[in-house]
N, C-alpha and C positions, 0 to 999 in steps of 0.2 A: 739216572745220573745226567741230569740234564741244567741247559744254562738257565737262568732263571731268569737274563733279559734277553733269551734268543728263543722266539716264540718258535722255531725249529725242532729246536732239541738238541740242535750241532753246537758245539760248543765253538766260541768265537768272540772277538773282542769288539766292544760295543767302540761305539765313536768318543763316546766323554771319558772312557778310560782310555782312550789311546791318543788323544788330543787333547787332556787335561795339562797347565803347562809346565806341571813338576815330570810329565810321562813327556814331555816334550823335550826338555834339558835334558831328560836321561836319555831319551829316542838319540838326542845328538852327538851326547859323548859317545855314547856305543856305538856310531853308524859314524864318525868321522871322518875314519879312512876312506870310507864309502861315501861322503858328500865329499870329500874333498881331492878324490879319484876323479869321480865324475863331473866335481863342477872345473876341473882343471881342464880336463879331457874337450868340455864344452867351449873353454874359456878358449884354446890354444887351437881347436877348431875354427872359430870364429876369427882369431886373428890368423891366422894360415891363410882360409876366403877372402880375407882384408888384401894380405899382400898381395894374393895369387889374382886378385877381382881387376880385371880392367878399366881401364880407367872411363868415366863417361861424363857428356858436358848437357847440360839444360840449356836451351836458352828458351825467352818467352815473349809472346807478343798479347797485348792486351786490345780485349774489345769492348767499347761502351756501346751500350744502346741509347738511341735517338728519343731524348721524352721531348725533343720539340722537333717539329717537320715540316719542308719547308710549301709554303701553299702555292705554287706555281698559278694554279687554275681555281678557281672557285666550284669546282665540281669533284664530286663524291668519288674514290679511288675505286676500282674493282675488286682488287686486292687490299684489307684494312689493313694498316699499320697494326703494330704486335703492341699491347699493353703491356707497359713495363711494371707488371710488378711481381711478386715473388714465382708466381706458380709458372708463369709464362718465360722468366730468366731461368727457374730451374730445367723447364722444358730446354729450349732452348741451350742447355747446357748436354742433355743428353744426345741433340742433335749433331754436337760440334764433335763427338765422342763415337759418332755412327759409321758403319761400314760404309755407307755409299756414299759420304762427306773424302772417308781414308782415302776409297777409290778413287776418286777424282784427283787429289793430291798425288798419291803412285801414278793415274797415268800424266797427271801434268806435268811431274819433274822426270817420269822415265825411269822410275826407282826399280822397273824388273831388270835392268842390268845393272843395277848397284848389287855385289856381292852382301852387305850388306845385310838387307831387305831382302833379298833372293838367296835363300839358303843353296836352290839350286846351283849356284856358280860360285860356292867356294871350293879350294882345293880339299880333296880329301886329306881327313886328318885320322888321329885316333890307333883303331885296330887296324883300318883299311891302309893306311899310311905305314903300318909297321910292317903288313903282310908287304908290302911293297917292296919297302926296302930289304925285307928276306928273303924275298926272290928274283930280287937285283933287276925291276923294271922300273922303269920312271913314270912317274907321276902324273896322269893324264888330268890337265886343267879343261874344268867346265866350260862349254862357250856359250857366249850370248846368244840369249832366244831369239830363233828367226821367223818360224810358221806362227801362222794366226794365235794352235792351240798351244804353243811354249810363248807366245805373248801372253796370253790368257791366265797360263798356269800361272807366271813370273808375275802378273798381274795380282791375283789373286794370294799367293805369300807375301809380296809386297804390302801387301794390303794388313794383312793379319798382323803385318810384323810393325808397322805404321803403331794401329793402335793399341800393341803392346808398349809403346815407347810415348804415348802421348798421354798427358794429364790435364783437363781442364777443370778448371775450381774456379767457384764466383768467389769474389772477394765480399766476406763478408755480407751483409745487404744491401750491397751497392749496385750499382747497375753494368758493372767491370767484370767481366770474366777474361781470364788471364787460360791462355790457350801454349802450354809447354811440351817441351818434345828433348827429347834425351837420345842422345846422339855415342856416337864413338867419336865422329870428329865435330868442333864448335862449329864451326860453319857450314855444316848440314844442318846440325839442330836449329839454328836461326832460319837457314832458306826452308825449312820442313814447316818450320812454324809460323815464318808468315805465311809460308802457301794455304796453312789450316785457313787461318785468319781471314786471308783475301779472297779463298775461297767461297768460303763461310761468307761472306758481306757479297760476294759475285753470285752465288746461289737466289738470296733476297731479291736482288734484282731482276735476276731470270725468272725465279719466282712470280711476280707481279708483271716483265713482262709478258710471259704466258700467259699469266691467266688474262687479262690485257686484250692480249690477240687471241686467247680461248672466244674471249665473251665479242669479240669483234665480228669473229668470222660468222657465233651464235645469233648476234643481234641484226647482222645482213642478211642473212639468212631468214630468219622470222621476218625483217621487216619486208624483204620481197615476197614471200607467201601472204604477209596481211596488207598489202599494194592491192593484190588481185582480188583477195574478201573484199577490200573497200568499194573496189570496182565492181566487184559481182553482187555484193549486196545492194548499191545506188543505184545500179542498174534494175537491179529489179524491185526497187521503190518507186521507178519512175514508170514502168512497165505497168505494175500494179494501178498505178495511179491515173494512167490514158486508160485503160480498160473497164476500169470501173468508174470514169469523168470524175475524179475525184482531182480536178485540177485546182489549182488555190491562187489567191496573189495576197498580199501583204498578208501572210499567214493563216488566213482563211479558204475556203471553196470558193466558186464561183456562187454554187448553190445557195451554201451562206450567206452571200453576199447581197443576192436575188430574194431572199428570204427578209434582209435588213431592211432593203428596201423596199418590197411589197408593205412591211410592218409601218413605216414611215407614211407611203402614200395613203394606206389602210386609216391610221390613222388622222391625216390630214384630211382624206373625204368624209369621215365619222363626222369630223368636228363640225367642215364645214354644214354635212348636212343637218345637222345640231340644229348648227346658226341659224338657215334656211327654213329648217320647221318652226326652230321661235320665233323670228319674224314671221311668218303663216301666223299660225298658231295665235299671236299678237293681236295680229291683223283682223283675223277672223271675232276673235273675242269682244275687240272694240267696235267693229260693225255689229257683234251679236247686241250691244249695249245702245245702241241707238244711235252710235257715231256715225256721222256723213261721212267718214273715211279723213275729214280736216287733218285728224290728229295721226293718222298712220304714219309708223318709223317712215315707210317709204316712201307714200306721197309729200312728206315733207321734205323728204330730200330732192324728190324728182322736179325738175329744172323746170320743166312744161307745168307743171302746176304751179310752179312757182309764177310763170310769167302771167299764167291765166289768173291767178288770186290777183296778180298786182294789175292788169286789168279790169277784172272783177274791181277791186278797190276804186280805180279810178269810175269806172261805171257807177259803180255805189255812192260814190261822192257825188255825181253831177246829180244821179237819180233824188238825192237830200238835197241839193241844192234847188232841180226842179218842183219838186214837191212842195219847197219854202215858198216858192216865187209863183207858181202857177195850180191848176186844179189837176184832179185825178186824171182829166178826160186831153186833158193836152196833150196833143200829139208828138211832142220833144219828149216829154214824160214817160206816152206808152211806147216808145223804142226805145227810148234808154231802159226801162222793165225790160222790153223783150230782151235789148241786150244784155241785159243783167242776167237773167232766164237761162241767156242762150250758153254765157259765159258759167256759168250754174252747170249747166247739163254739162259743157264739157271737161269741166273742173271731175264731174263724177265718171262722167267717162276714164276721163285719166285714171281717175281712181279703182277702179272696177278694171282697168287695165292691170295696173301696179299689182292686184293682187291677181289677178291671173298670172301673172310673169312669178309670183313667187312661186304660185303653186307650182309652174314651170319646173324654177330651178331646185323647187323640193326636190318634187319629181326624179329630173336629172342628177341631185346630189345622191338618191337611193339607186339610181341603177351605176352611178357610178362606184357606191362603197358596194356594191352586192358584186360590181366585176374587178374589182381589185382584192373583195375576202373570195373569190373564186382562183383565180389567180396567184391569191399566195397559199391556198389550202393545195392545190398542184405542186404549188414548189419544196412546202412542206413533204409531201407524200414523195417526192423526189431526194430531199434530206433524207427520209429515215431510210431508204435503198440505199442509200448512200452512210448512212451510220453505222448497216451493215456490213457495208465493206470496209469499213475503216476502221476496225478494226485486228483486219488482218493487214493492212498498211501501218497500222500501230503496231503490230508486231515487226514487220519488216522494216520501221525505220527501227529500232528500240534495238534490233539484230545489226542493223547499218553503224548504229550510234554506236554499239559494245566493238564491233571490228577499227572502228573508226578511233576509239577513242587506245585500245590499245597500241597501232599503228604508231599513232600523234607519240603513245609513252614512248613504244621503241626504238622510233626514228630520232626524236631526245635523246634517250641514252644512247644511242649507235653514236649521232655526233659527239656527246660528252666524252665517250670512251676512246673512236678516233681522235681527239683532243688531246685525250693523255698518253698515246705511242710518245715514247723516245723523252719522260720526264720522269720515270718513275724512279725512287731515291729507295737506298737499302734502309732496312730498322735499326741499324748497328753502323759501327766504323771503327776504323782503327785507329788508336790512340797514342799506342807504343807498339812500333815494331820492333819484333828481337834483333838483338843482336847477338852477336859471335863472343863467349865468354872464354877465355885461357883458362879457367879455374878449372878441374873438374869436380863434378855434383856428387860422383860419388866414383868412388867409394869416401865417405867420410869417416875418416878415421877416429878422431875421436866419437860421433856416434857410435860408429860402431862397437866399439870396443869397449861402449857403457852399455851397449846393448847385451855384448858377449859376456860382459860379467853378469850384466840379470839375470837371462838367458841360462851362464853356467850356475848362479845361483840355485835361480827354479829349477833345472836338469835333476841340482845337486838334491833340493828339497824332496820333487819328486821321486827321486830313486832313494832319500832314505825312507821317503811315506810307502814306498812300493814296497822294501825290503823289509818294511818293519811286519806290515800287512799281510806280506806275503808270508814271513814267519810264525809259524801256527806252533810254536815250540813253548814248554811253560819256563817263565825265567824266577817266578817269586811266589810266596807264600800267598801272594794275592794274585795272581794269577790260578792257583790249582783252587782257592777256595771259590772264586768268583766262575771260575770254565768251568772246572769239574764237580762243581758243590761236595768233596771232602775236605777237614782238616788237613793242615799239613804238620804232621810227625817232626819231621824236622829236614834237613841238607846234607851232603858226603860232598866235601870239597873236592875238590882235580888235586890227587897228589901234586901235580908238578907245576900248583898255583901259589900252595904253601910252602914246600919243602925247599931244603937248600939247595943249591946246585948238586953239590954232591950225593945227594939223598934222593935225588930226583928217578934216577934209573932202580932204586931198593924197589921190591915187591910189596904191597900194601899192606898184606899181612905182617911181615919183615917189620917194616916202617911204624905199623900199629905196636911191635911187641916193643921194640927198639925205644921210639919214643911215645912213653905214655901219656907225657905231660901236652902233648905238641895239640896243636887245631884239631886235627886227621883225627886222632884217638879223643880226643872231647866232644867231635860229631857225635859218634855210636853211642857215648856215656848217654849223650842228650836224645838220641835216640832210643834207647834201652830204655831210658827214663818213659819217656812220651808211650812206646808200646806198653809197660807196666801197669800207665795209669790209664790206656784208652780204653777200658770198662768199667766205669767206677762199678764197685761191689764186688766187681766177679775178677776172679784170678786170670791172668792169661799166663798158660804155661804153653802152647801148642799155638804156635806161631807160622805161617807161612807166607816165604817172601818170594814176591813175583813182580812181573811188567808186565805189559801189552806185548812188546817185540823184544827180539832177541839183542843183545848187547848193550844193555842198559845196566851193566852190571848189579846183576841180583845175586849170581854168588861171590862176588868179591863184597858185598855188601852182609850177605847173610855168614859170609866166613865173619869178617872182622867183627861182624857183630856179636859173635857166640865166642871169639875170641875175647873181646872187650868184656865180654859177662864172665864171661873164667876169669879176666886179669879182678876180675869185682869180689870176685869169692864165690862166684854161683856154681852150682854144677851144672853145665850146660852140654846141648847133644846136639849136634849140624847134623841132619839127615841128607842124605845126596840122595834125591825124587827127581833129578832131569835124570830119565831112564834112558834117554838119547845122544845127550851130552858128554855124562859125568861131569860136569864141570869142578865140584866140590874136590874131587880125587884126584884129577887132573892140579889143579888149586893149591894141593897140598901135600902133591907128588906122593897120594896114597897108593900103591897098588894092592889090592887087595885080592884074595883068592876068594875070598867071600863075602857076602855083602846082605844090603836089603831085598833084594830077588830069595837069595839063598832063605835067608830067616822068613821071609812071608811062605814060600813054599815049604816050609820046618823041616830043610833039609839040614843046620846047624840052629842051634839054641841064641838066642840075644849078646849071651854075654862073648860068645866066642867070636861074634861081627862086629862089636863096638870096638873103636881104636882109640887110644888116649895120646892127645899131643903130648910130650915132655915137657918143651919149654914152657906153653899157654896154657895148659891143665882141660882143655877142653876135647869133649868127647867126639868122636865124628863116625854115623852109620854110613859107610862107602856104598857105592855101586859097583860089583863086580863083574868084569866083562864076560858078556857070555854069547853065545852064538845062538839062543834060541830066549823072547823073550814073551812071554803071554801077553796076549791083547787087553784084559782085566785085569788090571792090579793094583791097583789103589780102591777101587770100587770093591770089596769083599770083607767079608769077615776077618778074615787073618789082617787084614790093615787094622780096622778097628782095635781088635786087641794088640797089636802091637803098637799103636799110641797110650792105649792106657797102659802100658806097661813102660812106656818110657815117661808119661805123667808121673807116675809114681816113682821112677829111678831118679828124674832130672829135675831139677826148676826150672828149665828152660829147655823147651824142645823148637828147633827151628829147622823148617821144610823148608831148603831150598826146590825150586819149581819150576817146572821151564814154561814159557811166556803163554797167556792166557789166551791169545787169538791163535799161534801157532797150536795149540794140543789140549783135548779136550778134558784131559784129567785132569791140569790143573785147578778146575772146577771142582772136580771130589776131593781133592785132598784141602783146597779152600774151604768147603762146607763142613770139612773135619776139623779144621783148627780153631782155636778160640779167638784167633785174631787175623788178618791177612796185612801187612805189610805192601803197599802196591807203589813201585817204582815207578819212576821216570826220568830216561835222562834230561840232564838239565840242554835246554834251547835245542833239541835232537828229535825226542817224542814228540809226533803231531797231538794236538791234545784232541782230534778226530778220534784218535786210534786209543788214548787212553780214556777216552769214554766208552768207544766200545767195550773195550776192556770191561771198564766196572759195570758196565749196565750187565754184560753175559756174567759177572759176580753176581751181582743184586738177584738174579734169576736162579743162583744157586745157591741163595741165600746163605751166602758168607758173608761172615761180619768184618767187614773193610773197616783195620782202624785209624786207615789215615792213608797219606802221598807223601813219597819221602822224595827231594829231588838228588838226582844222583851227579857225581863229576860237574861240579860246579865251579866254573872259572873265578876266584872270590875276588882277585881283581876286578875283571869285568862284572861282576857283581853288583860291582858298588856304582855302578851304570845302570841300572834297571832300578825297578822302583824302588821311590822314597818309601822307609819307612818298615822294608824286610830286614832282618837283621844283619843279610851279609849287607846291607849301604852303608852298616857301621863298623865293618868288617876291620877297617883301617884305626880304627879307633880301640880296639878291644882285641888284635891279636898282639899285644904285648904279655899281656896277661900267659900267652901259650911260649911253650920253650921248643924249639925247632931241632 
């Protein structure tokens, strides 16, 4: 017996049946008094805190942030200004919202002796206040904090109580944030909330100053420790540099420099002695050729041959002239010859001189290039000693230059940042400062009071969703098919839903005999019907009516219905089987001396325990009271044949039976009858418990022929679902006669 959309097995009402919107309309008529308790209740709540709420004022001061800033100095800030744009204003917003923004505002205005903000210094009220005045002493007032740790404490509630009362929100995506404070009186909330505000903008600037004078005191610092690197590393470049004669002028060494110039002289004596050989060399060549030396570069230059040639000349001329005029043997003749001769010889003298002299200055131009490449091969060999070591003077200035060149940075920025003491501008300003508002903020009453209807609305909604949820009771024909997968047989209305006023107090059965035509007695017909035909084929003459729990009425159900089949023409037999109970007897004000105990033990015959109503014609086997009652008694032989003996006397045998989870026979005498009737009060039975029920049936393999629901409000009826017969309850009980 299980749900078929409750993968449990519990039976239970799925979401689309319970929130489909015809189960919705019906949830609400039937649950009305119940939404409309509770959204009242809600509603009248709401306006109660409305009156009762103190009155409070906002007021607000707005802050823009700075997207232009002003350039005092053409140098770089320490502190950057704050990029306006979203992520940094929303920042920015949670700062203004911070404990240690609050704190500075509590101790700027002194808010630990505003009662106030300092919870500690209001009068006692409440419980303490009443105990008070019960025992008639007076009202000791808190007094202002004096020691450090009741500043502290006062400090510190102030503080909490600060940012319970503050709201800041950026407007929109503007660059505006609106910084508000909710007050008791207007004119705290205004001085509260410029303080955030001015605060907030006095922060920025402390801000920047610090870091400001952080990086100041940092950058003096460094730059006096890199003073003495500059000085300790020069020093010992210069050090380095006398010791190893690594001295320089116009960026070179001396030795360099000694080197340039050997190179220079070197080669000015190559070239000359070039020159000096060609001329040799010349010289020699044209006397190897048969030259008098006439033609030599250098007797042609030489001054002294010149003068001798031009004597020569003039000798030569007279000697042609003598020669014309006179004989060989003339003696003007043979002097002018000899001086001719003589002027001859020393013409080559000269000549024979000139080239001795070059050879000379060959000579001397070779010993002078041999001691100038001497001399500079020295100075070389003194360079590469020297190339050595300068390489660790390349290291030492390259260490000089790094200390040097940081210094230069530092002492820059130390001046730029000295520069900017006593300029530096906040990222924000205030725009509008609060002011003091008469209004108060809240309590708003019309808000509120559209809040308190929603509020009791949804209250309302939820407690009829909770109630409906919470109720596990079956109310319709679609409910027992759908929870408990049987048919339902049919309903037994609430006497006192149909009947008249005055009929209300009759006894059911009374009321059944009384009026046949009425609702009440047309249920059981439809009943009697529905058990008749719940086996097609097979007869059902042995009938047993039960529930899960006690008070679902099974035997006012199984009386009138064996009642209802007498008024039909049947011959019918109520057996009373709650051996616990009697309720059938009880029901019918039988007392009997002997009964179904008696006949199963054959201690009297059948016919002498059956009793016959007068009025209803119907038969009834009692329960007689007795002081000793066997544990076995339905389970046995003697049961068995006395069903078939009442099969055969009755058309209709019906077992009343006491409730299937209290008591375990009801189980055998269900497995004996031909059919089981299984009750439930109507919206009463958990359908938990009427599952269990059938499933411990199905185990005793009794044939359930259905769910009848019991005491049915047909009023409220017609409030549950669409579609069961009682919703049309209103429309078709004219037809019945009351």
């Amino acid at each position: 017996m299980t749900l078929a959309n409750d993968p449990t097995g519990a039976p239970g009402r799925t979401g689309t049946d319970l929130f489909s919107l015809r189960n919705l309309l019906a949830m609400f008529r039937r649950r009305m008094r119940l939404f409309a308790g509770v959204a009242l209740l809600v509603f009248l709540a709401a306006v109660l805190a409305t009156l009762q709420a103190t009155p409070r004022y906002t007021a607000e001061a707005r802050i823009m942030f700075n997207t232009r800033q002003e350039q005092v100095l053409e140098t770089k800030a320490v502190l950057s200004t704050l990029p306006a744009d979203s992520g940094v204003i929303d920042t920015e917003v949670e700062v203004l919202q911070s404990r240690t923004l609050a704190r500075q505002v509590a101790e700027r205005l002194h808010l630990e002796n505003d009662p106030e903000f300092n919870w500690a210094l209001r009068p006692p009220g409440g419980l303490q206040a009443l105990l008070a005045r019960l025992q008639g002493r007076a009202l000791v007032r808190p007094t202002p904090p004096r020691t450090e740790v009741e500043i502290e404490a006062g400090r510190e509630r102030a503080t909490s109580a600060l940012r319970g009362g503050l709201n800041v929100r950026r407007s929109g995506l503007t660059y505006i944030i609106g910084v508000a404070f909710t007050s008791l009186d207007p004119e705290k909330s205004a001085r509260i909330a410029n303080a955030f505000a001015e605060q907030y903008v006095l922060n920025q600037i402390e801000a920047k100053y610090d870091a400001t004078r952080q990086a100041n005191s940092f950058l003096e610092e460094r730059v006096r420790s890199l003073r003495g690197e500059v000085l300790a590393a020069e020093a010992a470049v210069e050090q380095f540099r006398v010791a190893n004669n690594l001295l320089s002028s116009s960026g070179t060494t001396l030795t360099e420099q000694e080197i340039s110039a050997y190179n220079q002289q070197l080669s000015a004596a190559l070239a000359d002695q070039a020159a000096d050989e060609a001329r040799l060399r010349t010289a020699r060549s044209q006397l190897a050729r048969g030259s008098s030396g006439d033609d030599v570069g250098e007797a042609l230059q030489s001054s002294v041959i010149a003068q001798l040639r031009g004597q020569r000349a003039q000798v030569a001329t007279r000697v042609a002239d003598l020669q014309a005029n006179y004989g060989p043997r003339y003696p003007e003749l043979i002097r002018a010859r000899q001086e001719l001769q003589a002027i001859d010889a020393q013409i080559q003298a000269e000549i024979r001189r000139v080239i001795s002299n070059l050879e000379a200055r060959v000579q001397v131009a070779r010993d002078r290039t041999a001691a100038v490449r001497s001399t500079l091969d020295r100075a070389r060999g003194t360079l590469a000693g020297n190339n050595a070591a300068s390489v660790r003077l390349n290291e030492l200035e390259r260490a000089a230059e790094s200390v040097r060149t940081q210094y230069t940075g530092l002492l820059e920025r130390y001046q730029e940042t000295s520069s900017q003491t006593g300029v530096a501008t906040a990222d924000s300003r205030v725009v509008s400062p609060a002011r003091a508002n008469g209004n108060p903020s809240s309590p708003n009453i019309p808000v509120n009071l559209a809040l308190g209807l929603i509020f009791a609305v949804g209250a309302g909604a939820v407690a009829l969703v909770l109630a409906e949820m919470l109720d596990d009771g079956l109310t319709t024909a679609d409910d027992v098919e759908s929870r408990l997968q049987q048919p339902t047989l049919g309903s037994i209305p609430l006497l006192m839903s149909i009947a008249e006023f005055r009929d209300r107090k009759m006894p059911p059965t009374d009321y059944l005999l009384s009026r046949p035509l009425s609702g009440f007695a047309e249920a059981f017909r439809s009943l009697r019907t529905s058990i008749l035909y719940a086996r097609v084929g097979k007869p059902v003459k042995v009938v047993a009516v039960t529930s899960a729990l006690p008070g679902e009425g099974k035997t006012t159900t199984a009386v009138c219905l064996a009642l209802s089949a007498a008024q039909a023409g049947s011959k019918v037999v109520i057996v009373d089987c709650d051996i616990r109970r009697r309720n059938v007897s009880r029901l019918l004000g039988v007392k009997a001396d002997q009964g179904l105990l008696d006949v199963l033990d054959g201690a009297v015959p059948l016919e002498e325990a059956l009793m016959k109503g007068e009025s209803s014609g119907a038969w009834v086997l009692p329960l007689a009271k007795r002081d000793f009652t066997p544990q076995e008694v339905f389970n046995t032989p003697e049961m068995d044949a006395l069903l078939e003996a009442l099969r055969a006397r009755f058309d209709l045998v019906i077992l009343d039976t006491a409730p299937v989870l209290a008591i375990a026979e009801t189980r055998v005498l269900a497995s004996l009858s031909d059919a089981v009737v299984f009750l439930t009060r109507w919206r009463k039975t958990p359908a938990k418990a009427a599952d269990a029920a059938l499933r411990a049936l199905e185990q005793s393999n009794a044939v359930v022929a259905g769910v009848v629901l019991t005491q049915v409000d047909v009023n409220q009826q017609a409030r549950y679902g669409y579609g069961d017969p009682g919703y049309y309850y209103s429309s078709y009980k004219k037809y019945y006669s009351t």
